[in-house]
C-alpha positions in Angstrom: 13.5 -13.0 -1.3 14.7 -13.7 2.1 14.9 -11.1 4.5 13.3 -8.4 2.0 10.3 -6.6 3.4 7.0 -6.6 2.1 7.3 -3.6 -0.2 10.6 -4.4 -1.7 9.2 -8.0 -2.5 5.9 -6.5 -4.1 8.0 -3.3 -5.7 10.2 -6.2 -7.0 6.9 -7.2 -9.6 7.8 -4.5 -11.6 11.1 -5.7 -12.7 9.2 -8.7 -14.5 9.4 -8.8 -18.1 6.6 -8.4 -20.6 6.2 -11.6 -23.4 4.2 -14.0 -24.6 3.2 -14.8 -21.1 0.7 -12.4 -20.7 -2.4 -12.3 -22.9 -3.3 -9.2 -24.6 -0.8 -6.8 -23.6 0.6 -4.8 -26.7 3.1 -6.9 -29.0 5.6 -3.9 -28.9 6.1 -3.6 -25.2 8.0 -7.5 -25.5 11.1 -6.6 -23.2 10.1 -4.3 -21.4 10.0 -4.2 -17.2 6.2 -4.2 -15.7 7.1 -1.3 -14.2 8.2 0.2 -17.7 5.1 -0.4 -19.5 2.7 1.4 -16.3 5.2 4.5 -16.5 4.2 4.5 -20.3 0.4 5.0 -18.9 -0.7 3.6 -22.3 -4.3 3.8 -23.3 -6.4 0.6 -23.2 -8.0 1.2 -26.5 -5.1 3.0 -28.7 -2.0 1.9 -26.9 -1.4 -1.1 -28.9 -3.4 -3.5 -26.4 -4.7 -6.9 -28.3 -8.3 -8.6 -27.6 -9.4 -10.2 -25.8 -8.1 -8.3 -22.3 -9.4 -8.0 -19.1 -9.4 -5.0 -17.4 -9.5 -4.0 -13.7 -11.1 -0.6 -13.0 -9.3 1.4 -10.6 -11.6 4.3 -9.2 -14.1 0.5 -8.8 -11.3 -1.4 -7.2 -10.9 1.6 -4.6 -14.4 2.1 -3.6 -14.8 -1.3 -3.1 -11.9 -1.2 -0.9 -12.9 1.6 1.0 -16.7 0.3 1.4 -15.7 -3.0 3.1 -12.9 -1.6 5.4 -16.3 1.0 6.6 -18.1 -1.9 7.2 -16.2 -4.1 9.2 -15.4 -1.0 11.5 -19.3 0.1 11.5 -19.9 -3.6 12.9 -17.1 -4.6 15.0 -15.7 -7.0 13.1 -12.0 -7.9 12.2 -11.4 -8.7 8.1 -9.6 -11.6 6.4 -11.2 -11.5 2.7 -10.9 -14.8 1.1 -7.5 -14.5 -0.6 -8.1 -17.5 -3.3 -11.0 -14.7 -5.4 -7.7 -12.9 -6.7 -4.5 -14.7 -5.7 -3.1 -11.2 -6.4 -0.4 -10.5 -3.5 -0.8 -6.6 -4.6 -4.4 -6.5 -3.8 -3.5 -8.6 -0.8 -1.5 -5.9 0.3 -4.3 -2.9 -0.7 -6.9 -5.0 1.6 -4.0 -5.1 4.6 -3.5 -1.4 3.7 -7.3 -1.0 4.1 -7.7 -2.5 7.5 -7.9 -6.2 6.8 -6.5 -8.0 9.9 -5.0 -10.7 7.6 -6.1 -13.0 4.8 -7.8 -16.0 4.4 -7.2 -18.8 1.6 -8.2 -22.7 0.9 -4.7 -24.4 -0.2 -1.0 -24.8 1.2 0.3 -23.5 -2.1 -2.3 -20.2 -2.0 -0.2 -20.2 2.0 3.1 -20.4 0.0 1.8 -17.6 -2.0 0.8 -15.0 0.8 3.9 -15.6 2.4 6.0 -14.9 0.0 5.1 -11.4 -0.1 5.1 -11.0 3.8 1.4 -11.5 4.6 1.6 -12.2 8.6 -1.6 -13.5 9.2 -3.2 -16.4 7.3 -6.5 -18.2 7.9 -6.7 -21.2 6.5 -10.5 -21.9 5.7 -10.0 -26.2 5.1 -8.6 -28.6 7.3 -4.8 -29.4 6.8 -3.3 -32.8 7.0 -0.6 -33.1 4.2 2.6 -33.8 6.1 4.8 -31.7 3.7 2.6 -28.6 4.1 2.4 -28.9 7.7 5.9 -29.6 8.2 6.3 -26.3 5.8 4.0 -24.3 8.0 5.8 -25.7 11.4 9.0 -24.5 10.0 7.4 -21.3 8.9 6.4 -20.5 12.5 9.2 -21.3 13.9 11.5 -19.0 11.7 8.7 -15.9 12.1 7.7 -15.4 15.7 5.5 -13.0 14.0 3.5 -14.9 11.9 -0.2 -16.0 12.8 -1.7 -18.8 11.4 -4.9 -20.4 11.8 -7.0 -23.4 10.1 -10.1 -25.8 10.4 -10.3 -29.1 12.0 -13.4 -31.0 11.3 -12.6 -35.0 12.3 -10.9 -36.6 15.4 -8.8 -38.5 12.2 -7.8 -34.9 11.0 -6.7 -34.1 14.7 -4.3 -37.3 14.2 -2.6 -37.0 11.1 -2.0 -33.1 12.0 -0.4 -34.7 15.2 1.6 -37.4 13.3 2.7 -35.0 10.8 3.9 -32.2 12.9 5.6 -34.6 15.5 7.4 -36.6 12.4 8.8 -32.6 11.0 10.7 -32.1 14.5 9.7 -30.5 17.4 7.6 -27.9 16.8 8.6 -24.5 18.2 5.0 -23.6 18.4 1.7 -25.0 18.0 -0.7 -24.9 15.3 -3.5 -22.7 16.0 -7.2 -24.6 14.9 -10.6 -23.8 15.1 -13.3 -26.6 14.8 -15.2 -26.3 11.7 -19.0 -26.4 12.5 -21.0 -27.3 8.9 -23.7 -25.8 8.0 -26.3 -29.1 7.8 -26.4 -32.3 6.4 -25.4 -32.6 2.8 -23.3 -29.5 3.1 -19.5 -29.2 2.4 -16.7 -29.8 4.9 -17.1 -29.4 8.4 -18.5 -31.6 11.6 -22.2 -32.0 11.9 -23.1 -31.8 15.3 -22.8 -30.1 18.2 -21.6 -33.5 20.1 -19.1 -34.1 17.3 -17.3 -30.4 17.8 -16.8 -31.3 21.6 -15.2 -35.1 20.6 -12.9 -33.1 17.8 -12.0 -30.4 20.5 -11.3 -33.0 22.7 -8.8 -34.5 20.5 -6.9 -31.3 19.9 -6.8 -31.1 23.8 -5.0 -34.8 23.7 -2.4 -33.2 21.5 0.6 -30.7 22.3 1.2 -29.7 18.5 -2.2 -28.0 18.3 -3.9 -25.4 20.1 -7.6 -24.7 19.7 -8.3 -20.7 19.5 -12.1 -21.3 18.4 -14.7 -21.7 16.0 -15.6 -21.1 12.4 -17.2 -22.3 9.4 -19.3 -21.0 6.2 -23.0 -19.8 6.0 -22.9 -20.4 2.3 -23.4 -23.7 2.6 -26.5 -23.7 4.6 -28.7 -26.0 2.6 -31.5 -23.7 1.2 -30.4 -20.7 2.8 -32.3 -18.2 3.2 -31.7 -14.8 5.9 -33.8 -17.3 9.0 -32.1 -20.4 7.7 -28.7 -18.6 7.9 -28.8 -17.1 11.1 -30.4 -20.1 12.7 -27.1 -21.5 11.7 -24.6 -18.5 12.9 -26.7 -19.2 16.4 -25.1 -22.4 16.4 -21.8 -21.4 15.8 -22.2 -18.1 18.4 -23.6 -21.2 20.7 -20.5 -23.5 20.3 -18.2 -20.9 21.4 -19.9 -19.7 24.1 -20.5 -23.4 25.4 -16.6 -24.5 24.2 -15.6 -21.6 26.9 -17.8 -22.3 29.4 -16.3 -25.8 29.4 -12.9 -24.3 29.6 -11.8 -25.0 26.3 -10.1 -22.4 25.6 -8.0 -21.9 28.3 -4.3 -23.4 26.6 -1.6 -21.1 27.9 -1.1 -17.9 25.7 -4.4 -18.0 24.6 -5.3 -14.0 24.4 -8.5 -14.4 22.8 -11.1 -16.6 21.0 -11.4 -16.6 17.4 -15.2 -17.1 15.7 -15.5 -16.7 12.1 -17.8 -17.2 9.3 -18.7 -14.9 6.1 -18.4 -15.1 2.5 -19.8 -12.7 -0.2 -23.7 -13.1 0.3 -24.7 -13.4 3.9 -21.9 -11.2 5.5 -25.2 -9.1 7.1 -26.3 -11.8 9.0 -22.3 -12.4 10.2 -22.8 -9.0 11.7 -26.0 -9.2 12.9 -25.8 -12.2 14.8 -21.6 -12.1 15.8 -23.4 -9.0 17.4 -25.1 -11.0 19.5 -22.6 -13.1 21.0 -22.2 -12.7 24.9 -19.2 -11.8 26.5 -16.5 -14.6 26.5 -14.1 -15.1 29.2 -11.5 -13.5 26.7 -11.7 -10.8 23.5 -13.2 -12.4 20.8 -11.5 -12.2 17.3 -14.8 -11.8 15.1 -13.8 -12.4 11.9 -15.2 -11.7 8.4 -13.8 -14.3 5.6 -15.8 -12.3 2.4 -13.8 -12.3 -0.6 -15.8 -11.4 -4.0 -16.1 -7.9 -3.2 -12.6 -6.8 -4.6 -13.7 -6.3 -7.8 -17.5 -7.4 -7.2 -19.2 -8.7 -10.3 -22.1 -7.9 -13.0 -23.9 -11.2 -12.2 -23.7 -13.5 -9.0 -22.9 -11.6 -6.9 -24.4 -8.3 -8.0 -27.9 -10.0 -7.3 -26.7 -12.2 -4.1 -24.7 -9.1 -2.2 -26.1 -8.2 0.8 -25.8 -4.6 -0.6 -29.2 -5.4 -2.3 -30.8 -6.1 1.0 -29.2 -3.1 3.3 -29.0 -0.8 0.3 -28.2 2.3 3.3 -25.0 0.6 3.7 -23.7 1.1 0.6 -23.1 -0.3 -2.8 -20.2 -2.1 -4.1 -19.4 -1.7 -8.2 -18.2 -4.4 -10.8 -14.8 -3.6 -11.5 -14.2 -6.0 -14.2 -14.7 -5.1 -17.8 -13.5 -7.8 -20.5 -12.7 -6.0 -24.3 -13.1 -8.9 -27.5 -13.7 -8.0 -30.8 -16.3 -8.9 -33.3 -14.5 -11.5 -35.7 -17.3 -12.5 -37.7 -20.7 -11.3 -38.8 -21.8 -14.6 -40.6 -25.7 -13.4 -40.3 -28.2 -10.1 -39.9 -28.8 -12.3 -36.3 -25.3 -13.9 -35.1 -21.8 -12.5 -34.9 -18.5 -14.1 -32.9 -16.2 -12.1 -30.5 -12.7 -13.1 -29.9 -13.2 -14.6 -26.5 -14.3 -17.3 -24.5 -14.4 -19.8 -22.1 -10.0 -19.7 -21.7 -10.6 -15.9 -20.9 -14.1 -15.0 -19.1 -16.2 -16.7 -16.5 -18.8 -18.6 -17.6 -19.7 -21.4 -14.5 -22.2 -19.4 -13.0 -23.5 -16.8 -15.8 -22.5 -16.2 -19.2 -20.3 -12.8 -19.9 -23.1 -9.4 -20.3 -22.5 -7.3 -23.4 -22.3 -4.1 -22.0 -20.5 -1.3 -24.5 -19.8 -1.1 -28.0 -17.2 0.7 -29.0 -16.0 1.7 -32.5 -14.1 4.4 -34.0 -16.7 6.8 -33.0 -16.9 6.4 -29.5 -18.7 3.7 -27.1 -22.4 3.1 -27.2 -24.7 1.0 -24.9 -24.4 -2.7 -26.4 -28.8 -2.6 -27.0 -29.5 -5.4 -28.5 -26.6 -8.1 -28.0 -26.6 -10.9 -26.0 -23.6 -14.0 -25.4 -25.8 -17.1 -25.8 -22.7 -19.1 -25.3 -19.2 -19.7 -25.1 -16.6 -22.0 -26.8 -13.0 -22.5 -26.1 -12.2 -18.9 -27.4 -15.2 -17.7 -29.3 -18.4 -15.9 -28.0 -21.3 -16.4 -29.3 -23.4 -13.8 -30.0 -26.9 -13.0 -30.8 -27.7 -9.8 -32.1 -31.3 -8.0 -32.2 -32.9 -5.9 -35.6 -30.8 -2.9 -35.2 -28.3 -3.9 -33.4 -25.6 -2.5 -35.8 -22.4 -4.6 -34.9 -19.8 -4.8 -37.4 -16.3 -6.5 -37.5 -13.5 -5.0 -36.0 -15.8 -3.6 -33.0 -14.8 -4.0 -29.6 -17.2 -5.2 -27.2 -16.9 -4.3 -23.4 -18.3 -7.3 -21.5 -19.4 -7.7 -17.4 -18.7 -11.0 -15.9 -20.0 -12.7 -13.3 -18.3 -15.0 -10.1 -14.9 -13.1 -9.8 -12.8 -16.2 -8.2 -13.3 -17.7 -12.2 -12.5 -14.2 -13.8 -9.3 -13.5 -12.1 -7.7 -17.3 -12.7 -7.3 -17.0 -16.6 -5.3 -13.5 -16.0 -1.8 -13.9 -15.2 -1.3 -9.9 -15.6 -4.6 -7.5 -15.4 -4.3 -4.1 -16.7 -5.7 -1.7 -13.8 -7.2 1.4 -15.7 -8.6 4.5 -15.0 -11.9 5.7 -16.4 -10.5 7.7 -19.4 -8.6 4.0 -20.5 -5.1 4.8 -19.2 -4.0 2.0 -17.6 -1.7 3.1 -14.6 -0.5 -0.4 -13.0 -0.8 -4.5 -13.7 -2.1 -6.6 -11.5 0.2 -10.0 -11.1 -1.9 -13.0 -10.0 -0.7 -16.2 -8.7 -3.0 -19.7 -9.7 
């Protein structure tokens, strides 16, 4: 893929073939391109598609789209959703497309990923001290004058292997650009736990001419018992750092054009904006940016009761845009029934799937009365109420809940519009 541009790389998906690879796409599109099968614009439910399938709504995927793009502009914030929920360099593209500044992901192979299809700006939300990646990354900079990367540092002992590493690939044409990683309390994930500790970290990356600190970041999620005062407590702290890491002239390493303070997954991204609001004016522009991920496709469980939607409901509303078809296999009892899915094809470590639709021959019906009480490997267990009337050979439309679980057991997602016709795939890379 060398010297190919963005589009010709993801234009280049749909010369992929269609085979066993990809569950429940229809048996009698085997050899076909990608890019043959969406010009068919088959229907989801009579175009020969098997169960179980997951589907991607597109009118859903759009709004959401065009709902988070409004929002970061509304509060003066820069965008870098959280690339590992999809690992779909398409909808990478979409979010660029729709004002993202760049995107964020957790892994050197997610990095590998995002640059193969030409994304230019990668945060990396962890702290990186694997020599091959970092001599990868080193090498990747200094073939791209273009390309922006940032990551975490959260230890003085992170500060020197990133050092040993980058000095053992070569000289480095450039260095790498790191933000110290505040956590958010004691017993929390990653990240350094004091304000003291921050200072002996940046110090460090001062010692060092292979990294160059451009700010501060770190997660509200993790705030232990987080709640709206809990969480902006927290994002004081980070606001704080910054301001104190530039008064102390931190920031001030040659070509430095601005400072860079993140934070913001899917549930608190309100209290990113109201308190990066806050922040006083640094001695350069600061980068403000918004790391929130889930709200690609949303969800019908997490998230839908976590987003902060729910609490500033004039802002807006995002909509689940995953739908997952099985099919009743077996109606052993008046009570009980199995669908043709499980826990190889629908999310199940934060909620179990929602029965949603029915459909049968005569059209779709609301799912009253059925419930997933469990899941195995690739059954779903079901329990159905007195008048439920579910029969083998139904299909059953399901919401999910936590999309970074939905989208890794899809290596192709069928993007369809409202009537069924499914106009695109979505490729994912886990």
């Amino acid at each position: 893929m060398a010297g190919d541009t963005t589009a010709e790389r993801l234009a280049a998906l749909a010369d992929e073939r269609v085979d066993h690879r990809f569950k429940g796409l229809p048996p009698d599109a085997e050899g076909l391109t990608v890019g043959e099968l969406a010009a068919e614009r088959r229907n989801l439910f009579t175009g020969g598609f098997t169960t179980p399938v997951l589907a991607l709504s597109a009118e859903r995927l759009e709004h959401n789209l065009r709902l988070m793009e409004t929002y970061a502009q509304r509060h003066g914030l820069a965008f870098a959703p959280h690339g590992k929920t999809s690992m779909a360099p398409q909808l990478f593209q979409r979010q660029i497309e729709h004002g993202a500044w760049g995107i964020t992901l957790a892994v050197p192979h997610q990095v590998r990923v995002a640059r193969a299809f030409g994304v230019r700006r990668i945060f990396l939300a962890n702290e990186l001290v694997d020599p091959a990646a970092l001599a990868w990354i080193s090498a990747q900079l200094a073939a791209d004058p273009g390309f922006r990367f940032v990551c975490y540092v959260d230890s003085v002992r992170g500060v020197e292997l990133m050092d040993a590493a980058l000095r053992a690939s070569g000289d480095p044409a450039r260095p790498v650009d790191v933000v110290v990683e505040l956590g958010a309390g004691e017993g929390a994930r990653t990240g350094v736990r004091t304000e003291a500790g921050c200072a002996a970290v940046a110090d460090a990356v001062a010692g060092v001419d292979t990294l160059r600190l451009v700010g501060v970041a770190g997660y509200e999620g993790e705030v232990p018992d987080a709640d709206p005062e809990r969480v902006r407590t927290w994002l004081r702290r980070l606001t704080a750092l910054a301001a104190d890491f530039d008064k102390a002239g931190r920031f001030d390493a040659a070509g430095l054009d601005e400072i860079v303070v993140s934070a913001g997954g899917s549930a608190w991204f309100d209290a990113v904006a109201d308190v990066f609001a806050e922040l006083p004016e640094l001695s350069l522009p600061v980068l403000k940016l918004l790391r929130s991920g889930a709200y690609v496709s949303h969800d019908d469980g997490h998230y839908r009761e976590v987003t902060p939607f729910v609490r500033v409901p004039e802002e807006g509303a995002l909509h689940p845009a995953f739908r997952l078809w099985a099919q009743v296999v077996s109606r052993p009892s008046a009570g009980q029934a199995f669908a043709n899915a499980g826990k190889r094809d629908a999310a199940y470590d934060l909620d179990l799937p929602e029965v949603q639709v029915v459909r049968t021959r005569e059209g779709e019906r609301p799912a009253d009365g059925v419930t997933v009480t469990s899941l195995s490997d690739q059954h779903a267990w079901i329990r159905t109420d007195e008048g439920a009337g579910l029969e083998v050979g139904d299909w059953l439309g399901m919401g999910l809940s936590h999309p970074c679980t939905s989208f890794d057991k899809w290596q192709l997602i069928p993007l369809v519009e409202q009537d069924g016709t499914v106009v695109d795939y979505i490729r994912t890379y886990f």
